[in-house]
C-alpha positions as CSV (number, residue, x, y, z in Angstrom):
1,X,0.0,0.0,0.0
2,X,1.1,3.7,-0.7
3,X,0.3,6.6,1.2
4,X,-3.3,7.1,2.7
5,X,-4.1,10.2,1.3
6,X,-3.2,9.6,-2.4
7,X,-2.9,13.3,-4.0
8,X,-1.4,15.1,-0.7
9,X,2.0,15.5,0.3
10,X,1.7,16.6,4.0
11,X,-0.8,15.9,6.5
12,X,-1.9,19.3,6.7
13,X,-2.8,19.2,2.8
14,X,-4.7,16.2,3.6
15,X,-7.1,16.8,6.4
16,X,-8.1,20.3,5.4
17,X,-9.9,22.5,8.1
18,X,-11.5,20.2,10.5
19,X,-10.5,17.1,9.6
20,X,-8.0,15.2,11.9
21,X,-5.7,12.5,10.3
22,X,-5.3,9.5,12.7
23,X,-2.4,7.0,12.5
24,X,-2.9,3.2,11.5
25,X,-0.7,0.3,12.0
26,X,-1.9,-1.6,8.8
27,X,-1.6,-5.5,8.5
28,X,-2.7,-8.6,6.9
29,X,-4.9,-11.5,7.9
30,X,-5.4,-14.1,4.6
31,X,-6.1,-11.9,1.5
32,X,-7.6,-9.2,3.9
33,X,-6.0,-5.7,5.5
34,X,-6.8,-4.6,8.4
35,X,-5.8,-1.7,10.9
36,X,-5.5,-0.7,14.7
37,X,-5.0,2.9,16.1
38,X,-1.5,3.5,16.3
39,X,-2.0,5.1,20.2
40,X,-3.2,1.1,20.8
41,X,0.7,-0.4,19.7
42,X,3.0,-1.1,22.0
43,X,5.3,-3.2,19.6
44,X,5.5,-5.3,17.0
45,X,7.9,-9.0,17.5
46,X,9.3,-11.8,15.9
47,X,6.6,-14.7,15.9
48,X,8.1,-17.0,18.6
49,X,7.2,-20.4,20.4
50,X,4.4,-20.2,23.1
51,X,4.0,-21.7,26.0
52,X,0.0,-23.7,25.7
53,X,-2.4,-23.0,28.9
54,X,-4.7,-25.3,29.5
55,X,-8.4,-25.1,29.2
56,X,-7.9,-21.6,27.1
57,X,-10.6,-20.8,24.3
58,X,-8.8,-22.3,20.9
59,X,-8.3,-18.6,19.7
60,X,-5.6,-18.3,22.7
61,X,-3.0,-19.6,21.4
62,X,-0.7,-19.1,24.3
63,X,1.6,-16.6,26.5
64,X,4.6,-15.0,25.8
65,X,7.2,-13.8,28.2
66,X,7.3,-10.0,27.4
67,X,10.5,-8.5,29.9
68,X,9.0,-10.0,32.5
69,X,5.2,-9.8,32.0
70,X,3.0,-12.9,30.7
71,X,1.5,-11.4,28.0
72,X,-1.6,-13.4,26.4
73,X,-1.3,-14.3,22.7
74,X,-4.7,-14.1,20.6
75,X,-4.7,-15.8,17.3
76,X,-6.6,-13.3,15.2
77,X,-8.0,-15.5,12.3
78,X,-9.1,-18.0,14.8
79,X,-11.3,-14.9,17.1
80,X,-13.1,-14.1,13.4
81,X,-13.9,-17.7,13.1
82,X,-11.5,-18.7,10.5
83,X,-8.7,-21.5,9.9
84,X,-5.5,-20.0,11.5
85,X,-2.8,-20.2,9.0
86,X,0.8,-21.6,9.9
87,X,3.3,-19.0,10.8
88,X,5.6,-18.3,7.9
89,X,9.0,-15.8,7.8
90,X,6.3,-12.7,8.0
91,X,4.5,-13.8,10.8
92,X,4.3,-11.5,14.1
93,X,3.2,-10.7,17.2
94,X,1.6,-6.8,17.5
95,X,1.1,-6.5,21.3
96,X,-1.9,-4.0,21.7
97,X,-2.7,-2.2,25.0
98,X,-6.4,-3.6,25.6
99,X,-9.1,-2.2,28.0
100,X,-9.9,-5.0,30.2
101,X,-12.8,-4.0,32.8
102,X,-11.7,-0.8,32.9
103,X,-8.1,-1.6,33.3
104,X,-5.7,-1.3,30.4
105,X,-4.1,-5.0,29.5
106,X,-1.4,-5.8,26.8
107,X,-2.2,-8.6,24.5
108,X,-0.6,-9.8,22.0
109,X,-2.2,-10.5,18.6
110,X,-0.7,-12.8,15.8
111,X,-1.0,-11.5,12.2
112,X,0.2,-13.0,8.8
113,X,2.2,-9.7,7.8
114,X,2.2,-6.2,8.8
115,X,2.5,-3.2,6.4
116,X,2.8,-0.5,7.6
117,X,1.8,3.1,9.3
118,X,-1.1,4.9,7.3
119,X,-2.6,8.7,7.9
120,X,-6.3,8.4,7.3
121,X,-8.6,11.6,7.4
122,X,-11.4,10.9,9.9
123,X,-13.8,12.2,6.5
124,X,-12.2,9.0,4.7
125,X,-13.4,6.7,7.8
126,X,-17.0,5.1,7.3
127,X,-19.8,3.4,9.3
128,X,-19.2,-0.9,9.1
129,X,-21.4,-2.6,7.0
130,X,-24.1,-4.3,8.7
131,X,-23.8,-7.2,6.2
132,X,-21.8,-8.9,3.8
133,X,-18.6,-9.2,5.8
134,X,-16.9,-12.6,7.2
135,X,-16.5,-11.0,10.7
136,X,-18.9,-9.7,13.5
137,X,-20.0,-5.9,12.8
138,X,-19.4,-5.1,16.4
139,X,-15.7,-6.0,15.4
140,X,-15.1,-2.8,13.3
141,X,-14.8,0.2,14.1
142,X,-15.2,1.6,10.7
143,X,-13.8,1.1,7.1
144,X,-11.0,3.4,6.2
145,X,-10.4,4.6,2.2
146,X,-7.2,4.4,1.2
147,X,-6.2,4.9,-2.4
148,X,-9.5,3.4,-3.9
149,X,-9.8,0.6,-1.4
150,X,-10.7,-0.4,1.9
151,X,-8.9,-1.0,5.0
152,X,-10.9,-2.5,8.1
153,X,-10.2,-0.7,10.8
154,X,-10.7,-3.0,14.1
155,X,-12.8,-1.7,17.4
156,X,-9.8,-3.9,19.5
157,X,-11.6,-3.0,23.0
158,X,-14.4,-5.8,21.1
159,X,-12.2,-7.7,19.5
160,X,-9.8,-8.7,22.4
161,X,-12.4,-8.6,25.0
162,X,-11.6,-10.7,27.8
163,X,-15.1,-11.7,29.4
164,X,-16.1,-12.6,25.5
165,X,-13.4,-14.3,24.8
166,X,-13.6,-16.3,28.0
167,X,-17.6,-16.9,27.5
168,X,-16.0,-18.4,24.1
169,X,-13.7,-20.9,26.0
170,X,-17.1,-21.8,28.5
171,X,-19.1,-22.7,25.8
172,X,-16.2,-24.5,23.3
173,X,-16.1,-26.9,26.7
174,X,-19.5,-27.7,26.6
175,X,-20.2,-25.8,30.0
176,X,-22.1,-23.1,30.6
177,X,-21.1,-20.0,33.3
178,X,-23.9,-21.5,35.3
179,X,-22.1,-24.9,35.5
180,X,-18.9,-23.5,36.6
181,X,-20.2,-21.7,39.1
182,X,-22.0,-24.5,40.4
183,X,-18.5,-26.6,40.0
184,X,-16.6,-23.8,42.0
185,X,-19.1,-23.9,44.9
């Protein structure tokens, strides 16, 4: 991908008079590109082994060892309900600073490739479609423009949502929040 905003050459040229330009790390996910805020990043690593929890929803892959923090690692294509692809040469880990019931949590994310930084005008930024998309609408935060395409940008609050992903885990398990209450009682 080139620039976001095609025809200008600085940022002020591009947002004009009330238009703010936000910053988007761009990356890919099968044949699809998608973004986070840039505010969100903490950093971008190396795909590297995992160490497996136990009884974890299938989309957690695993934790990494982050200086010192165990950081959870979310396998993106597996959260939207598709086969996660192998890691290959380009694969990372973006670790994104999460709200987590009202507490900020890093978590990293795996993605195929990532591209790079874009500038997109907040008047190039549009609603999510309500249908014909492979992923939940709740999931987007909107759909960025960028040279004559589209660029998902992700709501990652949604996405990475703990109790979600958690109620995910329950339910792949068979058991329900009732049942482990019950269990833990």
């Amino acid at each position: 991908m080139k620039a976001a905003t095609a025809n200008a050459k600085s940022p002020a040229a591009a947002s004009g008079p009330g238009q703010a330009l936000q910053q988007y790390l761009t990356f890919v996910l099968g044949e699809e590109v998608y973004a986070i805020g840039i505010l969100q990043i903490k950093e971008i690593i190396e795909f590297t082994s995992l160490t497996a929890v136990p009884l974890m929803p299938a989309c957690i892959r695993g934790v990494i060892n982050l200086r010192g923090a165990v950081v959870p690692v979310l396998d993106l294509s597996a959260r939207f309900g598709r086969k996660a692809a192998g890691p290959t040469r380009r694969t990372c880990i973006v670790i994104v600073e999460a709200e987590q019931e009202g507490r900020r949590q890093d978590i990293g994310v795996i993605v195929d490739a990532v591209n790079e930084v874009l500038e997109i005008a907040s008047a190039e930024i549009e609603p999510a479609p309500q249908f014909g998309i492979r992923m939940r609408p709740d999931f987007i935060r909107g759909m960025g423009k960028v040279a004559g395409r589209f660029v998902i940008i992700l709501d990652t609050d949604r996405v990475l949502s703990a109790g979600e992903i958690s109620a995910i885990g329950v339910a792949g398990e068979g058991r329900t929040p009732a049942t482990i209450d019950r269990e833990a009682a």
